[in-house]
C-alpha positions as CSV (number, residue, x, y, z in Angstrom):
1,X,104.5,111.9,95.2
2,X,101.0,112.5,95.4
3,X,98.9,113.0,98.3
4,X,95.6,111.4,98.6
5,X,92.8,112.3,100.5
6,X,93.3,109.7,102.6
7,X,96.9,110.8,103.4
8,X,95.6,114.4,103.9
9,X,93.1,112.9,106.5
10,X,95.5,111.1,108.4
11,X,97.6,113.9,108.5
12,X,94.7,116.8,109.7
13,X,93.8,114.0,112.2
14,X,97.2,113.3,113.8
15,X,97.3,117.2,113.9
16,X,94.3,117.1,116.0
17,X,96.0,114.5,118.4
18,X,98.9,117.0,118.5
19,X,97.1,119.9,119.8
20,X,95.6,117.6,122.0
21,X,98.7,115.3,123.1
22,X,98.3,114.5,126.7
23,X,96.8,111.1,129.0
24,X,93.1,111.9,127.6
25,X,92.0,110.7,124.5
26,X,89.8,112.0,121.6
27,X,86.4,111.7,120.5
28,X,86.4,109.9,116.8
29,X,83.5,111.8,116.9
30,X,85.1,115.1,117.7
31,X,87.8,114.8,115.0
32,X,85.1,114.0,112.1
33,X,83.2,117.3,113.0
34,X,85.9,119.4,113.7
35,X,88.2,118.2,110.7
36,X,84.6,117.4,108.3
37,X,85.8,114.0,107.6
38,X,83.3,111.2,107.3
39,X,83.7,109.1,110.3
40,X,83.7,105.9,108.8
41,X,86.2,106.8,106.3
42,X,88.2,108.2,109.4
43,X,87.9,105.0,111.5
44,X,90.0,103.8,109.0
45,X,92.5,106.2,108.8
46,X,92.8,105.7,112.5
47,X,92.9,102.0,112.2
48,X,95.7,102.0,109.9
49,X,97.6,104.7,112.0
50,X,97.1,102.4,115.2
51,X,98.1,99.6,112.9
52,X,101.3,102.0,111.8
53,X,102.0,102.2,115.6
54,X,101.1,106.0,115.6
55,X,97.6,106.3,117.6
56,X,96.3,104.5,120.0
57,X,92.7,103.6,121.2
58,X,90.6,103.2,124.3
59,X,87.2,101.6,124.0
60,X,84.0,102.3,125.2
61,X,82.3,105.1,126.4
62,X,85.0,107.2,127.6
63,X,87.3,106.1,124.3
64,X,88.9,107.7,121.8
65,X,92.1,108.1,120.0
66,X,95.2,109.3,121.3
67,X,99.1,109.7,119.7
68,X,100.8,106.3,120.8
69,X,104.0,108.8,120.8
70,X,105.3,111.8,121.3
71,X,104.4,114.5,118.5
72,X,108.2,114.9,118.2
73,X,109.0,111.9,117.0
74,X,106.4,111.2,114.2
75,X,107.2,113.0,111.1
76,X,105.3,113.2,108.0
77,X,108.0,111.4,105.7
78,X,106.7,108.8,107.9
79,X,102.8,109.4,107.6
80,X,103.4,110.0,103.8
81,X,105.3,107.1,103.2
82,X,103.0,104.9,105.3
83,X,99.6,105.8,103.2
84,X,101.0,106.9,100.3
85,X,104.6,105.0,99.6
86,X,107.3,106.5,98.2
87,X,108.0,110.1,98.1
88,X,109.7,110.2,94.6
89,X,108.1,111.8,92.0
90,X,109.4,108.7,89.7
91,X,110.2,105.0,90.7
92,X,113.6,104.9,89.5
93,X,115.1,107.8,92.2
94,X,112.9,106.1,95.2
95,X,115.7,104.8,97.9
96,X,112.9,102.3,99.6
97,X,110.7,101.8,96.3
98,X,113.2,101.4,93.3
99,X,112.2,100.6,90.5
100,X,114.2,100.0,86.7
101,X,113.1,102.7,84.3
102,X,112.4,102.7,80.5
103,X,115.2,105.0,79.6
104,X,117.9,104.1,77.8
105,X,120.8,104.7,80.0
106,X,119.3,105.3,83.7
107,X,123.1,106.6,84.9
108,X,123.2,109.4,82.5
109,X,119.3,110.3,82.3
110,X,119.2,114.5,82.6
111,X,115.4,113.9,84.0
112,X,116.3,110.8,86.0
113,X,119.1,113.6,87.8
114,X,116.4,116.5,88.1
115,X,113.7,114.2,89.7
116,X,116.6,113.0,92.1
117,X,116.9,116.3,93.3
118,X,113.4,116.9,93.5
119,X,112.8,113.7,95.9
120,X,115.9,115.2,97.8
121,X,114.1,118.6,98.5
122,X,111.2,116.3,99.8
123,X,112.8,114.1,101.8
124,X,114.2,116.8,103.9
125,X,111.8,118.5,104.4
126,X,109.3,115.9,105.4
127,X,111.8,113.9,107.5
128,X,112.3,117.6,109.3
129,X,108.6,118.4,110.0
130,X,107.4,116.7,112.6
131,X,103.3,116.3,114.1
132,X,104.5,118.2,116.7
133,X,106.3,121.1,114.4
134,X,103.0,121.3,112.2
135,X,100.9,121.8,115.5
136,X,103.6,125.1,116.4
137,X,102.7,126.4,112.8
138,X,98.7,126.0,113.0
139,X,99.0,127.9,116.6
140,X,101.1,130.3,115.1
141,X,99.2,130.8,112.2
142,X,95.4,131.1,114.2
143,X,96.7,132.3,117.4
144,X,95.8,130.6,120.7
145,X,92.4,129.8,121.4
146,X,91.2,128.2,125.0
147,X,90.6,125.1,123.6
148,X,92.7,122.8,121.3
149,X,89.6,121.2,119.3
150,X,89.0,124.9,118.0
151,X,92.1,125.4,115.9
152,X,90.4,125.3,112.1
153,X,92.9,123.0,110.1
């Protein structure tokens, strides 16, 4: 698994709904500045997440972007597996995305059994993280400023 810009964007922007998880929404306009991510590229992004059932969007001049969800119950597996697709390193140890491999004898493959346990380690740990857990580590990480658009991410 490799994580495109795209992926990363979605990710630093759902962070920004996090911090700022409540009724009001968000500025598209406030995440490109604050996060430096062109704002057409991150309409997008936002699209697809609303499309993914993660954000939500009010129009007009009050609008914005908002989590359609608790922080608690998106995690990144999701995100990740959503922009990105599976999270093994090789197609023929993905669970959702399986694929046949070249090698000779796929049950006995030594690198076949290593990759296995590398998509393990990821899978845990991205199905543990959650948008709300990654907002907890930026705060503890920068402290607490006043307002929740100031957290550098």
């Amino acid at each position: 698994m490799k994580l495109s810009l795209r992926g990363e964007y979605a990710l630093r922007a759902l962070l920004v709904l996090g911090l700022n998880h409540g009724d009001h929404v968000v500025k598209i306009q406030a995440i490109s500045d604050q996060q430096n991510i062109p704002k057409r590229f991150l309409e997008q992004i936002l699209n697809d997440l609303r499309s993914a059932g993660v954000v939500e969007s009010k129009r007009g001049v009050a609008g914005g972007y908002r989590l359609s969800k608790p922080p608690e119950d998106i995690t990144l597996a999701f995100v990740i597996r959503h922009f990105e697709g599976p999270l093994a390193p090789v197609k023929c140890v993905s669970e959702n995305y399986y694929a046949k491999c070249s090698c000779p004898d796929e049950a006995r493959c030594g690198i076949r059994s290593v990759m296995k346990d590398v998509r393990d380690a990821i899978v845990k740990i991205l199905e543990s993280v959650t948008v709300a857990e990654l907002c907890e580590r930026v705060k503890h990480l920068q402290g607490a400023p006043g307002n929740p658009l100031d957290y550098i991410i």
